[in-house]
N, C-alpha and C positions, 0 to 999 in steps of 0.2 A: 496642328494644322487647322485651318480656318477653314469653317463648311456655311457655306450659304442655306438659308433652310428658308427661302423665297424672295421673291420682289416688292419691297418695302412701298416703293413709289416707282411713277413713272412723271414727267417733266416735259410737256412741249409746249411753245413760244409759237404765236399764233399772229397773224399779221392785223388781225380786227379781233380785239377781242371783245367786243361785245356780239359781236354776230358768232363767235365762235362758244362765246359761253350761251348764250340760246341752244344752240345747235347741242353742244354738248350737253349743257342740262339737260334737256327734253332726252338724250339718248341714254347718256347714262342711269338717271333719273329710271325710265324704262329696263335698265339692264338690274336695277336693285342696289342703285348705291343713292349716298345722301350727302349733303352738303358737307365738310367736315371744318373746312376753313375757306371763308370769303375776304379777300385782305384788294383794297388799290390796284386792279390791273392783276390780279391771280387768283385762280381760286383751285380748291382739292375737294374731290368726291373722293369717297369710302365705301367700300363694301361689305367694311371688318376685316379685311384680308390686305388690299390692294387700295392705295392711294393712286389717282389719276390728277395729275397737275396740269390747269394752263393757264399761261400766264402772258402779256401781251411783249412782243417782240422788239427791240430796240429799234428805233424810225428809221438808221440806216438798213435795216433791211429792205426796207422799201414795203410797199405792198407783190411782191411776186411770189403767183405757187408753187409748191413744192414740185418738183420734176419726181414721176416713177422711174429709178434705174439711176438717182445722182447716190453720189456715198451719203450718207446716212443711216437714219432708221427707213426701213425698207414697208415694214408693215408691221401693227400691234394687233395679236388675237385676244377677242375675249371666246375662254372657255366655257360652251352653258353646258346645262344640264342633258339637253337633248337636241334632237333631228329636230320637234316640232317648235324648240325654243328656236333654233333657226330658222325655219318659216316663222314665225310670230314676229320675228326680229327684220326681218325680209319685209315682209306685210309693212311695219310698222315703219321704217325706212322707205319704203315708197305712198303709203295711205299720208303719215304723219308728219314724217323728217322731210319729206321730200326730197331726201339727199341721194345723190350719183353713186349707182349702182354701178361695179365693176364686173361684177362676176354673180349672177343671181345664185340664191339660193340650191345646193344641190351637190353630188357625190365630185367631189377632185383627184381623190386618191380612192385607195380600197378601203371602205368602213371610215372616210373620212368626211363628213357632211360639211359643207360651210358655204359663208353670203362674203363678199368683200366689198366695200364703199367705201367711198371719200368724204372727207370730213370739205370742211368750207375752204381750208387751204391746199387742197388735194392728198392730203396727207393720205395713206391708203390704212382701212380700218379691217377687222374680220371678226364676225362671229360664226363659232366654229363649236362641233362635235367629233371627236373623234373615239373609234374601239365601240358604238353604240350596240351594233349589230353583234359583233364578236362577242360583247356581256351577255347577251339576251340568249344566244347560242349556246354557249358555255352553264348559264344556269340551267337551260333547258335539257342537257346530255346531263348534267346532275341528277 
């Protein structure tokens, strides 16, 4: 049987892509990834773990944004380290990126921190912590 043992890459098609490789550079850039391949209309950040692809969208699509709630991809998390990498990510989204905040920084679930934003094609983004509280707990009762 065949076991998946992570996500190789991820792939999305952007209406402007030079405004959206800016936008992405600068954020990912920020989140600790590097250029890994710059090719004619696509480019992949790296983390070591996780390729992020964008690549410019075929003309019939026209320029329209992404609708929240059409079928597709719904929303992509990035996992950090902490609570405070989400505020710092938070911060740096509204001081830096200037980009549209959806849901500010802060608790959603139980022991689940996270910011959600939109990229330039409304695409809907997240950087998130989850279990932070639970860890700190747990070692602490050790």
């Amino acid at each position: 049987m065949a076991r998946v043992v992570g996500i190789d890459h991820l792939s999305i098609r952007v209406s402007d892509y030079e405004k959206s490789k800016l936008f992405y550079g600068k954020l990912l850039t920020f989140l600790g990834f590097k250029v890994e391949a710059d090719y004619p209309g696509a480019t992949g950040w790296s983390n070591g773990h996780t390729l992020f692809w964008i690549g410019q969208a075929e003309p019939r699509a026209g320029n329209r944004r992404y609708q929240l709630g059409e079928v597709g991809l719904h929303h992509y998390a990035f996992r950090l380290r902490s609570r405070k990498d989400v505020d710092d990510l938070d911060a740096f989204l509204r001081n830096d990126l200037k980009a549209e905040i959806v849901d500010p920084a802060g608790e959603y679930y139980e022991d689940y921190y996270a910011v959600f934003f939109l990229d330039p094609d409304g695409l809907k983004l997240e950087g998130m912590r989850y279990g932070e509280n639970g860890e700190k707990a747990a070692r602490k009762a050790s």
